[in-house]
Predicted model as a PDB file, atoms N, CA, C, CB and O in Angstrom, pLDDT in the B-factor column:
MODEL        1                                                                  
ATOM      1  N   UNK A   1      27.781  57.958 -44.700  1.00 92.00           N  
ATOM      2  CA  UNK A   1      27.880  56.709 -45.411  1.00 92.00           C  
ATOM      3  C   UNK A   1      26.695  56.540 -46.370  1.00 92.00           C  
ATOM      4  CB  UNK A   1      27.950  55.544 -44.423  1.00 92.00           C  
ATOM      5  O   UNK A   1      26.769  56.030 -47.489  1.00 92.00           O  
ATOM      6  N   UNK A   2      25.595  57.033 -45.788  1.00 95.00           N  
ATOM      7  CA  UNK A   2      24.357  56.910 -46.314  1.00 95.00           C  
ATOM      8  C   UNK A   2      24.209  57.445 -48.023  1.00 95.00           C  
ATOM      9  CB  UNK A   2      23.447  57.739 -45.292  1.00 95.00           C  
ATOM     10  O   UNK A   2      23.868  56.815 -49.024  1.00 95.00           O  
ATOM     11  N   UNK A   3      24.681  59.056 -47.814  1.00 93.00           N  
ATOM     12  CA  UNK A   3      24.905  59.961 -48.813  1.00 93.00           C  
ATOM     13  C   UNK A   3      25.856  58.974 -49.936  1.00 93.00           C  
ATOM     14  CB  UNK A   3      25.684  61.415 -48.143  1.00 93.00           C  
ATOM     15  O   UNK A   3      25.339  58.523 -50.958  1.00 93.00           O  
ATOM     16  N   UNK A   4      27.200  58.744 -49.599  1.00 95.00           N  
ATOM     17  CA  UNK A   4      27.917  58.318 -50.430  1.00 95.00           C  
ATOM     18  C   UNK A   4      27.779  57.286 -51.192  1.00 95.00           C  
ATOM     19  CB  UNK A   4      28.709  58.249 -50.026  1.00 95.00           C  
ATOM     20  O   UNK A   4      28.390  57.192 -52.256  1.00 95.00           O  
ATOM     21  N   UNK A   5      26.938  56.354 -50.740  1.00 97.00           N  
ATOM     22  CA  UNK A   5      25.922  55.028 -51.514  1.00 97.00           C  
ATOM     23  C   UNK A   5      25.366  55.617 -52.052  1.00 97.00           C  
ATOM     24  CB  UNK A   5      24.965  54.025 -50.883  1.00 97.00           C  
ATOM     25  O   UNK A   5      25.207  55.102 -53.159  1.00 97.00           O  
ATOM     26  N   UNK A   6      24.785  56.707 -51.950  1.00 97.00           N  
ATOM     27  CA  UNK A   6      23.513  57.165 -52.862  1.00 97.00           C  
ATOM     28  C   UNK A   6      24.122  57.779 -53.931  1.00 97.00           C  
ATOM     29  CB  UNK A   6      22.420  58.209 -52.185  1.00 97.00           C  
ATOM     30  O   UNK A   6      23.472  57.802 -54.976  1.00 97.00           O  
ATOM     31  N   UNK A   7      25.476  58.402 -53.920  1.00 95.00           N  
ATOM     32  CA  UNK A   7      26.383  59.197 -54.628  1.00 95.00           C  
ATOM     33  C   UNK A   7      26.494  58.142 -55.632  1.00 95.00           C  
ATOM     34  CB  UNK A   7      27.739  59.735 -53.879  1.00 95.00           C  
ATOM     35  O   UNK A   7      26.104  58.425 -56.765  1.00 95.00           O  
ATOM     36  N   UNK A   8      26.924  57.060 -55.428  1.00 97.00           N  
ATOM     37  CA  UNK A   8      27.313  55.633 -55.990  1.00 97.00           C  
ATOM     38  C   UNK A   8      26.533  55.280 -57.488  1.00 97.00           C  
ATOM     39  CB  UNK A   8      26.826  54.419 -54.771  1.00 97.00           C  
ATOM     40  O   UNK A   8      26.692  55.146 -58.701  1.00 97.00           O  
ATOM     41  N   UNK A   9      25.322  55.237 -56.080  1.00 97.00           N  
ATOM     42  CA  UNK A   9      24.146  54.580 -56.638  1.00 97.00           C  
ATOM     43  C   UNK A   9      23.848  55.154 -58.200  1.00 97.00           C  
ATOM     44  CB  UNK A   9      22.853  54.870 -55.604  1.00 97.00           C  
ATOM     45  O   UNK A   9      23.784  54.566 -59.279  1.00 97.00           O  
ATOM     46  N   UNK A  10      23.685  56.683 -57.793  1.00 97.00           N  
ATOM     47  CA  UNK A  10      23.395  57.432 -58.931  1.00 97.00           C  
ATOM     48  C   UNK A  10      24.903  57.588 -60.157  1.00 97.00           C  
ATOM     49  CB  UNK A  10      22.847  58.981 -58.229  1.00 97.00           C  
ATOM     50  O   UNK A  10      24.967  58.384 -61.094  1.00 97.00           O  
ATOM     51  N   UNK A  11      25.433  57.078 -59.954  1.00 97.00           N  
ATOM     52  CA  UNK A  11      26.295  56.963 -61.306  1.00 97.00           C  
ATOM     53  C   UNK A  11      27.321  57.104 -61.068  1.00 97.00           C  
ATOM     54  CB  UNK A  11      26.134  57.749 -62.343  1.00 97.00           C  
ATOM     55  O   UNK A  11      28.101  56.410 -61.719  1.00 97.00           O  
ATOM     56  N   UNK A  12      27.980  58.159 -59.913  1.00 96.00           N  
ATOM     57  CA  UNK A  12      29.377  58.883 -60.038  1.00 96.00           C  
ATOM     58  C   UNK A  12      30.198  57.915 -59.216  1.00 96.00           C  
ATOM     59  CB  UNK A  12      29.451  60.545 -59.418  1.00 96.00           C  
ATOM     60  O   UNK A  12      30.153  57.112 -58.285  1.00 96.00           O  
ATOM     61  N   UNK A  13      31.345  58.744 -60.557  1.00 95.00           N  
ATOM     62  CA  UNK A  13      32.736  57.571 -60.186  1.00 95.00           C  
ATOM     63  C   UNK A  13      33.181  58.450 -59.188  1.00 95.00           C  
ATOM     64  CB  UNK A  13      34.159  57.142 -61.532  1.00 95.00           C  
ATOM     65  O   UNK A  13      34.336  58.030 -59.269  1.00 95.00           O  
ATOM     66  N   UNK A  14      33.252  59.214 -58.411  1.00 94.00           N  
ATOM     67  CA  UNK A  14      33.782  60.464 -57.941  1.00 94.00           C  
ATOM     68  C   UNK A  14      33.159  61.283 -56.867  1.00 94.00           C  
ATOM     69  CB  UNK A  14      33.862  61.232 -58.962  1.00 94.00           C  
ATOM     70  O   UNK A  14      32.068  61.821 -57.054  1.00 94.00           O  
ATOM     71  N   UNK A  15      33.880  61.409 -55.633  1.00 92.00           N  
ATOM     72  CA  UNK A  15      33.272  62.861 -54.772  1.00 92.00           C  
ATOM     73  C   UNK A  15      34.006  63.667 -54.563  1.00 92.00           C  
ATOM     74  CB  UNK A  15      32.758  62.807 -53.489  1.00 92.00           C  
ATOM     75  O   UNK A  15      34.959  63.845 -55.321  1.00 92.00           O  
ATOM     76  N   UNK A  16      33.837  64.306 -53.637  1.00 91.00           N  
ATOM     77  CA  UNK A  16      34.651  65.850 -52.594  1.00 91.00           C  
ATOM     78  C   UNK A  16      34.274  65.610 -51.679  1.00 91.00           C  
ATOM     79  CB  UNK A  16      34.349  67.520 -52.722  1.00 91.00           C  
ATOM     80  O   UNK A  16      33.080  65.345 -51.816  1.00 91.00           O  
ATOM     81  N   UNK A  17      34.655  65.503 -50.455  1.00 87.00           N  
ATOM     82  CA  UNK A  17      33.877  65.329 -49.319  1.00 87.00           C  
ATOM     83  C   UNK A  17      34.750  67.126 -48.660  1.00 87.00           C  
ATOM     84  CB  UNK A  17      34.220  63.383 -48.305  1.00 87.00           C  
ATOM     85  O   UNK A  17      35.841  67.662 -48.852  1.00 87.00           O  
ATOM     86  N   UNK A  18      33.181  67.567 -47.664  1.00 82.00           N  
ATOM     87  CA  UNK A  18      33.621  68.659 -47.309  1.00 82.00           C  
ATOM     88  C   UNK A  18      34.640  68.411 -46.070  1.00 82.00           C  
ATOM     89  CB  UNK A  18      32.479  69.521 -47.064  1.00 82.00           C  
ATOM     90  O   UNK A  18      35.049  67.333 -45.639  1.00 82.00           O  
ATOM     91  N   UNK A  19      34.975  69.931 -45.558  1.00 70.00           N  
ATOM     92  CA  UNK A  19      36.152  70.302 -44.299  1.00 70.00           C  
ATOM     93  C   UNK A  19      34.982  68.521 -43.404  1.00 70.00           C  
ATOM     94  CB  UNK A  19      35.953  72.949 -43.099  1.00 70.00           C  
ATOM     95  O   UNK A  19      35.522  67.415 -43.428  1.00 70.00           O  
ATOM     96  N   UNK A  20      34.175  68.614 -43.052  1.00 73.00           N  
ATOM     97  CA  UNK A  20      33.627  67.952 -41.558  1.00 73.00           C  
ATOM     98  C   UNK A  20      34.342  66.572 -41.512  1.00 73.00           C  
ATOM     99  CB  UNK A  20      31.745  67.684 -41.450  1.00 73.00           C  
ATOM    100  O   UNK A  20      33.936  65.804 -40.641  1.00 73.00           O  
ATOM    101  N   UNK A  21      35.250  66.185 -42.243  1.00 75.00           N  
ATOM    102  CA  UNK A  21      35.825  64.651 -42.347  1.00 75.00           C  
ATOM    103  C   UNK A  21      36.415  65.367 -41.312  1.00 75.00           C  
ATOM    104  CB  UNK A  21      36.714  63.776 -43.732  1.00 75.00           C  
ATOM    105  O   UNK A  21      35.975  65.131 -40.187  1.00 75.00           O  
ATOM    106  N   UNK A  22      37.486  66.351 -41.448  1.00 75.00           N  
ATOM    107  CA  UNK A  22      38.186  66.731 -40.011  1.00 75.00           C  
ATOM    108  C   UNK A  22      38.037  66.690 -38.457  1.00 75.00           C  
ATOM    109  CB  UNK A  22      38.286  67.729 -40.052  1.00 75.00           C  
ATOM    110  O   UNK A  22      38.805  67.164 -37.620  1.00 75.00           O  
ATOM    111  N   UNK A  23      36.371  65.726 -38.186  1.00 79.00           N  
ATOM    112  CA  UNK A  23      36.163  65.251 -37.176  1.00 79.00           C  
ATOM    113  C   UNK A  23      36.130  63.938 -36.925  1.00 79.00           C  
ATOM    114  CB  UNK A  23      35.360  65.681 -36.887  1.00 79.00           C  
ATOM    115  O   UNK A  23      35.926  63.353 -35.861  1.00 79.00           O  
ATOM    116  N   UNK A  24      36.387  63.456 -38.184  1.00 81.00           N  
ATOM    117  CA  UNK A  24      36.508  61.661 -38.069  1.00 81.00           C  
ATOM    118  C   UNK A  24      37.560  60.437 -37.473  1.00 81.00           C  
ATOM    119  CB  UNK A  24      36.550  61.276 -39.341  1.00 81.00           C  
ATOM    120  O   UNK A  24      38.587  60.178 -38.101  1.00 81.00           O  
ATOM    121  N   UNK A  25      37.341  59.975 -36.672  1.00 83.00           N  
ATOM    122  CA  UNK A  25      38.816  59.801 -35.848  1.00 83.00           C  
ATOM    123  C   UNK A  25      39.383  58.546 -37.659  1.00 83.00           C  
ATOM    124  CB  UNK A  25      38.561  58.552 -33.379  1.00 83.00           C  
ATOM    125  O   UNK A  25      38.994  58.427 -38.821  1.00 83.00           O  
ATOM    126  N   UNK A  26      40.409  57.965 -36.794  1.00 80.00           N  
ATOM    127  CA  UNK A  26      41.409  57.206 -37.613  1.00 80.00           C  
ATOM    128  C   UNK A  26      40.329  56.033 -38.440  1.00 80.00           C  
ATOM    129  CB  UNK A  26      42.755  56.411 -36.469  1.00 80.00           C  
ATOM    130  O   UNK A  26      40.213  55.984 -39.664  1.00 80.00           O  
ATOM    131  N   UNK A  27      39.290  54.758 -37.054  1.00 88.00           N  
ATOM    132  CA  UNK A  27      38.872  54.246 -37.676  1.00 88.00           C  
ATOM    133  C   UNK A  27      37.503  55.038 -38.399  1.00 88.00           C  
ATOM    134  CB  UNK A  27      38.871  53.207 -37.036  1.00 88.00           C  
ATOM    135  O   UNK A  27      36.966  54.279 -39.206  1.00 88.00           O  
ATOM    136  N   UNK A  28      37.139  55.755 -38.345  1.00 88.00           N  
ATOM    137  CA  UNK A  28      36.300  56.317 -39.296  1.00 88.00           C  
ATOM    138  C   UNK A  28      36.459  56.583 -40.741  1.00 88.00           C  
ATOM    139  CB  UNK A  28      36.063  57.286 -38.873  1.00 88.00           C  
ATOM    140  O   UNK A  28      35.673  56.399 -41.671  1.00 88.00           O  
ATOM    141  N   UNK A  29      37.923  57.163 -40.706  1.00 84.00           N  
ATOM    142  CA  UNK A  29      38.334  57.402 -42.179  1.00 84.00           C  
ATOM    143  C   UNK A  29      38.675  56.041 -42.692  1.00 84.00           C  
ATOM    144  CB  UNK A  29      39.624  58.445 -42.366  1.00 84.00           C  
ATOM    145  O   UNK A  29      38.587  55.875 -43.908  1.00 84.00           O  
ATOM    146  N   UNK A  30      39.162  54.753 -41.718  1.00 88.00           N  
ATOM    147  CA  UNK A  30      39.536  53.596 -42.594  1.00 88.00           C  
ATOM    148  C   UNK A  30      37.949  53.038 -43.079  1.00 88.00           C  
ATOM    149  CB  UNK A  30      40.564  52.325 -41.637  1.00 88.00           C  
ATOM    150  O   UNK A  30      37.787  52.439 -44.143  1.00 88.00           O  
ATOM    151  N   UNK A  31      37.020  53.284 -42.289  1.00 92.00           N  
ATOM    152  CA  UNK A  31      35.785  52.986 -42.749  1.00 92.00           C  
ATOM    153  C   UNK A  31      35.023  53.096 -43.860  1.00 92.00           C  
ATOM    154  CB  UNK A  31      35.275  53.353 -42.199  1.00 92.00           C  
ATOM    155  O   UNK A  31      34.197  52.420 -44.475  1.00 92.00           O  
ATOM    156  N   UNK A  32      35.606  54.265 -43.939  1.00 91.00           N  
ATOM    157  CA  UNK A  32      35.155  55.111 -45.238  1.00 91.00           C  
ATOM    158  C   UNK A  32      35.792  54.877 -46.305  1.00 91.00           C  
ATOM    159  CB  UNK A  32      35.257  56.480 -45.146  1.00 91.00           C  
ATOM    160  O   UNK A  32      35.202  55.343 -47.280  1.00 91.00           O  
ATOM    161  N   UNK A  33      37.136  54.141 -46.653  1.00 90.00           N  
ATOM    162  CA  UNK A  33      37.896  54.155 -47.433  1.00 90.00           C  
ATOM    163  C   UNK A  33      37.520  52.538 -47.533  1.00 90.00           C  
ATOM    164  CB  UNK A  33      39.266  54.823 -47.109  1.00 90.00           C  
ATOM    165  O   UNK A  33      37.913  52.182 -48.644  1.00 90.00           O  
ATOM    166  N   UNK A  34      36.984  51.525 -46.907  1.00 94.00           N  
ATOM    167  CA  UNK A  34      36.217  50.395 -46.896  1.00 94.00           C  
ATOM    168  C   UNK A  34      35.009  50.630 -48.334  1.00 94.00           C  
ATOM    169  CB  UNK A  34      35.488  50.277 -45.211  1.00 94.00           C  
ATOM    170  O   UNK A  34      34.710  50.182 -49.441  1.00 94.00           O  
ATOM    171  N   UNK A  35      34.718  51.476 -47.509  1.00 96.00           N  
ATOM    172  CA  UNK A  35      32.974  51.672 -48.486  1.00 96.00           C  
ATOM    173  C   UNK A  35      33.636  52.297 -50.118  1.00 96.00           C  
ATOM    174  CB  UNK A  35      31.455  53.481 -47.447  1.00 96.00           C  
ATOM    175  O   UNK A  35      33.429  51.612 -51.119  1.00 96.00           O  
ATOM    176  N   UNK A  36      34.393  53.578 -50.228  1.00 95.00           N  
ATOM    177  CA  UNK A  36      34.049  53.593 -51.616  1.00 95.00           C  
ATOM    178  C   UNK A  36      34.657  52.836 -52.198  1.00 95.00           C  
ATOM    179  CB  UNK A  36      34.142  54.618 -52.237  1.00 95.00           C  
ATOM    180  O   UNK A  36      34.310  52.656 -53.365  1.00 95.00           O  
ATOM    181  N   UNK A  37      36.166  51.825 -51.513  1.00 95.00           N  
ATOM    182  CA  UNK A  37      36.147  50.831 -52.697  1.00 95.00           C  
ATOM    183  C   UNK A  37      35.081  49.492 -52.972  1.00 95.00           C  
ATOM    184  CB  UNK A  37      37.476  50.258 -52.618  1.00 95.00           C  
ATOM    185  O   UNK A  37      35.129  48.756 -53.958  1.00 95.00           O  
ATOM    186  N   UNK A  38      34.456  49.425 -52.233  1.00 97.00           N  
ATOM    187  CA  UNK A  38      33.318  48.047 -52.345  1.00 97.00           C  
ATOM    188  C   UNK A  38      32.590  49.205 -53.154  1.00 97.00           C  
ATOM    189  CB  UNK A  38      32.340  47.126 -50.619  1.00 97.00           C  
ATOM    190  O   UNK A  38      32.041  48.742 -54.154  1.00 97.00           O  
ATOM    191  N   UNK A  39      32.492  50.020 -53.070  1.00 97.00           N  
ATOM    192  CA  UNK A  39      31.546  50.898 -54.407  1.00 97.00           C  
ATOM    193  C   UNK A  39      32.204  50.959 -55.524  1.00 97.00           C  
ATOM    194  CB  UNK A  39      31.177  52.494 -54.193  1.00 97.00           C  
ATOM    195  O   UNK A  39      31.714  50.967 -56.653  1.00 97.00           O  
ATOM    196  N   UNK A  40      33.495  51.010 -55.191  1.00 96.00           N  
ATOM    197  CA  UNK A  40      34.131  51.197 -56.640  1.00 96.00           C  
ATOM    198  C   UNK A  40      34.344  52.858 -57.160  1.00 96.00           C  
ATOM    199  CB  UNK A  40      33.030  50.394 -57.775  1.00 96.00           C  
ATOM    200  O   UNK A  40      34.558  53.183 -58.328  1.00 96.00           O  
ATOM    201  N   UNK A  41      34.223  53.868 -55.916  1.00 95.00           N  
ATOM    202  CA  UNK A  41      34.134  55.313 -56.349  1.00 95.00           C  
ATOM    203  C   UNK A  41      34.944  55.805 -55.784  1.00 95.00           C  
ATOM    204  CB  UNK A  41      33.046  56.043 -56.192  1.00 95.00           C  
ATOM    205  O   UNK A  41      35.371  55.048 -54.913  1.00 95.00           O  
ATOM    206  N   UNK A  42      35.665  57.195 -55.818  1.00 93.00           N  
ATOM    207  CA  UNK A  42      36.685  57.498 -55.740  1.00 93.00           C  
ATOM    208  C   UNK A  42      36.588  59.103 -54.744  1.00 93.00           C  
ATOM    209  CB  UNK A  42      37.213  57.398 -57.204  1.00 93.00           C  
ATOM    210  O   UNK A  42      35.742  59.845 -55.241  1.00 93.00           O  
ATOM    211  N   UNK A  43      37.024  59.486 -53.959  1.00 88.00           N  
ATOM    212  CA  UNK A  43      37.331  60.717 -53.534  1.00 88.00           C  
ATOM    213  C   UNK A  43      38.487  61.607 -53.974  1.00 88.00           C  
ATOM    214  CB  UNK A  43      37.416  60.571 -52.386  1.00 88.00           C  
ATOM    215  O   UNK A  43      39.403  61.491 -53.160  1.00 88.00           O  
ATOM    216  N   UNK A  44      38.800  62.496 -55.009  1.00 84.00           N  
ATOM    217  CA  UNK A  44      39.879  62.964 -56.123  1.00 84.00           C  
ATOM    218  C   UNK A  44      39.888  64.026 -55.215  1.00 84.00           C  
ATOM    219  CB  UNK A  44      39.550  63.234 -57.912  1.00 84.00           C  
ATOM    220  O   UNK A  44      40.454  64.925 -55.836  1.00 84.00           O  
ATOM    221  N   UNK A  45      39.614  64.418 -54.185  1.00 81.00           N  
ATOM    222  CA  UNK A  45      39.334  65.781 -53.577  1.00 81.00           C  
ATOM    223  C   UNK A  45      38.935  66.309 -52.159  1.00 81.00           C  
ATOM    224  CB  UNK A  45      38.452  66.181 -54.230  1.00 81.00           C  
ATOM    225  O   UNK A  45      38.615  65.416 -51.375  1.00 81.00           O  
ATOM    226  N   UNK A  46      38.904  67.227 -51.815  1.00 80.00           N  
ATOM    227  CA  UNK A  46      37.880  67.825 -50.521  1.00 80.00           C  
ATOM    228  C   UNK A  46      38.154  69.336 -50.629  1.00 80.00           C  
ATOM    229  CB  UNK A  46      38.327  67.206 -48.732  1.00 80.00           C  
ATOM    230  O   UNK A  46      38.892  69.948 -51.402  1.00 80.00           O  
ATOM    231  N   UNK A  47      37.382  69.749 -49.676  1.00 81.00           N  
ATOM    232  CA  UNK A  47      36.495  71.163 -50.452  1.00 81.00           C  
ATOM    233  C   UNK A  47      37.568  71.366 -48.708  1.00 81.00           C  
ATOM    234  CB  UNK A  47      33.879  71.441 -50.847  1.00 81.00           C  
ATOM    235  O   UNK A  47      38.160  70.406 -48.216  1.00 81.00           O  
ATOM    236  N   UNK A  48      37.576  72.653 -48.132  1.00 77.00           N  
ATOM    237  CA  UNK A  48      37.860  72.923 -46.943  1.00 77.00           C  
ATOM    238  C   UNK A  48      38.248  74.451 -46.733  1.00 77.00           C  
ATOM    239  CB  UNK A  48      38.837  72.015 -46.572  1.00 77.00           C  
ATOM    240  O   UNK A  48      38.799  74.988 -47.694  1.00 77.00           O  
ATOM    241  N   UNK A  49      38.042  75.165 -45.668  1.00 78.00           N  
ATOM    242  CA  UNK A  49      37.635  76.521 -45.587  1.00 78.00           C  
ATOM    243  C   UNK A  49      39.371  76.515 -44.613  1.00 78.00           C  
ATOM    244  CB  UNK A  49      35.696  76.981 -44.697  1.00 78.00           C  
ATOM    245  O   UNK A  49      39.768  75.504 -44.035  1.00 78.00           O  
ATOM    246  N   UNK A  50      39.950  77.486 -44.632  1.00 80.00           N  
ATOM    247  CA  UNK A  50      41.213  77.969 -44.354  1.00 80.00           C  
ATOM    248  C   UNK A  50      41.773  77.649 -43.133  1.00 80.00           C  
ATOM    249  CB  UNK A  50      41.231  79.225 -44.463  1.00 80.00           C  
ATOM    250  O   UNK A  50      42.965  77.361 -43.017  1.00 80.00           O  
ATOM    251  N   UNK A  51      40.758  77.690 -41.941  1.00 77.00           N  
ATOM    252  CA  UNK A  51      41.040  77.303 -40.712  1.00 77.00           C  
ATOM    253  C   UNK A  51      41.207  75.403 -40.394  1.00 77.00           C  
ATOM    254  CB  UNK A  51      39.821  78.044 -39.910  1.00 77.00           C  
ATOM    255  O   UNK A  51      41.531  74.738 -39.410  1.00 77.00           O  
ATOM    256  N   UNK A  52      40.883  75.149 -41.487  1.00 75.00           N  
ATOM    257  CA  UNK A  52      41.227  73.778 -41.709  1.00 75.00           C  
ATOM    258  C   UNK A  52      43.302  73.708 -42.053  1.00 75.00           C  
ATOM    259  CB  UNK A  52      40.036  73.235 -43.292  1.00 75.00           C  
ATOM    260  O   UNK A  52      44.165  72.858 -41.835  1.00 75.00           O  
ATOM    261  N   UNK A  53      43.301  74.347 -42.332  1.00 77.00           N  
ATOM    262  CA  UNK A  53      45.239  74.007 -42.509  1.00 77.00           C  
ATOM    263  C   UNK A  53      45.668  75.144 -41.779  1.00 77.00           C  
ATOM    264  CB  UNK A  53      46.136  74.068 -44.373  1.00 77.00           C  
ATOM    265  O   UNK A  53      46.520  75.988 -42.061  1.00 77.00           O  
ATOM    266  N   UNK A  54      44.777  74.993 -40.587  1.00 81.00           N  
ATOM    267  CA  UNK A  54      45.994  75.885 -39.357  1.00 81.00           C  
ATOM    268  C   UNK A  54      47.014  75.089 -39.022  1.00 81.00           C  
ATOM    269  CB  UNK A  54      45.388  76.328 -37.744  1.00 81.00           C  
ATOM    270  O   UNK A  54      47.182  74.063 -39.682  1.00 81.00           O  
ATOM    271  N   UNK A  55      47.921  75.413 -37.900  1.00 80.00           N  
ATOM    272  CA  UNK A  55      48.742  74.270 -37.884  1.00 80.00           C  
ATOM    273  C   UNK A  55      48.548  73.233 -36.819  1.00 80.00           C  
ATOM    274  CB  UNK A  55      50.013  74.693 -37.825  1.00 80.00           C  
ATOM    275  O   UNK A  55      49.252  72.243 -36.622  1.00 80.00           O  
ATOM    276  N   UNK A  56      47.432  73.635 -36.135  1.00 79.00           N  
ATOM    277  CA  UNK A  56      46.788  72.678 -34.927  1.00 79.00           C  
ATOM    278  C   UNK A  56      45.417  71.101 -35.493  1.00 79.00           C  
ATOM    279  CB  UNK A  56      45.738  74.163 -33.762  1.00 79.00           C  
ATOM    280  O   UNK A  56      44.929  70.168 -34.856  1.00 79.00           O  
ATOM    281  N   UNK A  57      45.278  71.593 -37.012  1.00 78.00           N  
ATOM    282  CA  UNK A  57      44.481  70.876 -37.352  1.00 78.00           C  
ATOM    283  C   UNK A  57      45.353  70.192 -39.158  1.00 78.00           C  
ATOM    284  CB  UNK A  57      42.938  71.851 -37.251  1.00 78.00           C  
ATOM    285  O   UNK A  57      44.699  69.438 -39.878  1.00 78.00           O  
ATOM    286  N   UNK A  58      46.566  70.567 -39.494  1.00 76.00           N  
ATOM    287  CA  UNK A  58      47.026  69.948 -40.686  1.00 76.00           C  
ATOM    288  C   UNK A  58      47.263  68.420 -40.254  1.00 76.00           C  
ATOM    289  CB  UNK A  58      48.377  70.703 -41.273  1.00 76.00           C  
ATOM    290  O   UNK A  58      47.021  67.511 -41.048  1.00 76.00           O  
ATOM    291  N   UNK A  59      47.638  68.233 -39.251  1.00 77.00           N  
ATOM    292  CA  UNK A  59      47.992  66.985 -38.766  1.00 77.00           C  
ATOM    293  C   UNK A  59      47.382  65.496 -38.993  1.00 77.00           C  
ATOM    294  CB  UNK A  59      47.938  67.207 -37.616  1.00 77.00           C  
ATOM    295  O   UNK A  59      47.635  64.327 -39.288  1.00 77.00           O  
ATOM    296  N   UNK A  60      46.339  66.478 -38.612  1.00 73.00           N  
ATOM    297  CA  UNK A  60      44.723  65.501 -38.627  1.00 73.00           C  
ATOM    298  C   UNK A  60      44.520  65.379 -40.388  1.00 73.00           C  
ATOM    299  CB  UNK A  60      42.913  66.669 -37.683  1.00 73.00           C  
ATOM    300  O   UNK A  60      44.457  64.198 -40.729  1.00 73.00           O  
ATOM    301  N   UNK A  61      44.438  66.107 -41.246  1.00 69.00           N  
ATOM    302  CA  UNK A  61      44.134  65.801 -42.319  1.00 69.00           C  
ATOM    303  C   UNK A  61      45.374  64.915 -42.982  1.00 69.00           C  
ATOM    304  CB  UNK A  61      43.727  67.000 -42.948  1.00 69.00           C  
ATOM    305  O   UNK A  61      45.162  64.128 -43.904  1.00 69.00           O  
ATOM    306  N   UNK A  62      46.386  65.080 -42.545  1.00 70.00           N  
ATOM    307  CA  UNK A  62      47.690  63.975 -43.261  1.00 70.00           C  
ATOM    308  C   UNK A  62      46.878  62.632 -42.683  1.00 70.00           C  
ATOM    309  CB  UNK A  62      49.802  64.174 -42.436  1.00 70.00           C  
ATOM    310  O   UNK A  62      46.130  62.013 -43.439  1.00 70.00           O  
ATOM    311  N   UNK A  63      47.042  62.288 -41.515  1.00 69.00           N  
ATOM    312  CA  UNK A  63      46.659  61.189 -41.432  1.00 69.00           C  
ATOM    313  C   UNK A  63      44.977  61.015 -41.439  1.00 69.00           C  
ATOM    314  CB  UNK A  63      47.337  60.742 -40.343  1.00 69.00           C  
ATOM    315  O   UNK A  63      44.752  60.186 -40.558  1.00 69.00           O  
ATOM    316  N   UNK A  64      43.934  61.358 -41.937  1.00 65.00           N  
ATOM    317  CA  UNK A  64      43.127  61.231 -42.408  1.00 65.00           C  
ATOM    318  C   UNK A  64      43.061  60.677 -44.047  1.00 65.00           C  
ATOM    319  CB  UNK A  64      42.734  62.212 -42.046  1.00 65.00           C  
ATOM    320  O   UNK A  64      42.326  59.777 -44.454  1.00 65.00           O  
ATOM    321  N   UNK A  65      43.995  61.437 -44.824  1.00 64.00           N  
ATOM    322  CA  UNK A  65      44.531  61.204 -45.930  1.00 64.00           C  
ATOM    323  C   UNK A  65      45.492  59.521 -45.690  1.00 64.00           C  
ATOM    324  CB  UNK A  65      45.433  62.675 -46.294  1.00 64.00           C  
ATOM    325  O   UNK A  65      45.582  58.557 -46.450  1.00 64.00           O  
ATOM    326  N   UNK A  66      45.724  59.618 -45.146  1.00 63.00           N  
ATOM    327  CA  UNK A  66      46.899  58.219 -45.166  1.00 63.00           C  
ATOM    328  C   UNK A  66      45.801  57.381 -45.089  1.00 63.00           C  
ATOM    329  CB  UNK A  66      48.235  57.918 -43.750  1.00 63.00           C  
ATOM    330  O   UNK A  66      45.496  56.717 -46.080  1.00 63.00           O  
ATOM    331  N   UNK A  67      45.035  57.292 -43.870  1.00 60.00           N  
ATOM    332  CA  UNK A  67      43.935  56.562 -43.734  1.00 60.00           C  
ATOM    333  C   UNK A  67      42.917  56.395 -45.050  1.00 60.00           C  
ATOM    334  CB  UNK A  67      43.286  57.163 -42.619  1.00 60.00           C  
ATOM    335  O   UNK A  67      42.466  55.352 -45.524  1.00 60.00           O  
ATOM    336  N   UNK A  68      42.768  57.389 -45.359  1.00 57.00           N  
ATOM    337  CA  UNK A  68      40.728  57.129 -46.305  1.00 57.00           C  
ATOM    338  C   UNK A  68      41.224  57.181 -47.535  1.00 57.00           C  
ATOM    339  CB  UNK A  68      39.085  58.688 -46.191  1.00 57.00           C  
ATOM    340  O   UNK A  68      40.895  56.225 -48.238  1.00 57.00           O  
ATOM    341  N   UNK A  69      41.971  58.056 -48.077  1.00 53.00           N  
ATOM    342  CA  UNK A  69      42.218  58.803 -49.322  1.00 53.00           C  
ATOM    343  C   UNK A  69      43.642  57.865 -50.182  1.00 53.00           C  
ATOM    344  CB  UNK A  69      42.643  60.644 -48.809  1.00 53.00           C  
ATOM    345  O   UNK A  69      44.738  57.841 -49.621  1.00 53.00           O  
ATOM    346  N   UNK A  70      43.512  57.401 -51.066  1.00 51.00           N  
ATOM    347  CA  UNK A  70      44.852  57.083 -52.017  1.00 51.00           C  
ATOM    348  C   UNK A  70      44.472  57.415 -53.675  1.00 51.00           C  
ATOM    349  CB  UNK A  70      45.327  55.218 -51.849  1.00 51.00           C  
ATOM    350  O   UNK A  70      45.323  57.247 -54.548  1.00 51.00           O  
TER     351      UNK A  70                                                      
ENDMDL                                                                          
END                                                                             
């Protein structure tokens, strides 16, 4: 949260957040999707290494996405 204020702070309309959101339960990602709109910044993206869309962990990123990401 800390980082992403500071992301803010410094100018950008915009992040990537890496694969580690894939440990954030449900209210975490709504949390997060709290903060960058009171910032006004946007997540267009995420970075993520292959074992992230196995099929034991795609699940988690749909509804992570439903949750944080629009």
């Amino acid at each position: 949260m800390g980082t992403v204020r500071e992301v803010a702070k410094a100018g950008y309309q915009g992040l990537e957040f890496y694969g580690p959101y894939y440990q954030w339960t449900a209210d975490q990602a709504k949390e997060m999707r709290k903060l960058l709109d009171d910032l006004g910044i946007r997540c267009y993206s995420t970075h993520n290494d292959s074992g992230n869309f196995s099929a034991e962990k795609i699940g988690h990123a749909i509804r992570s996405e439903q949750n944080s990401w629009r």
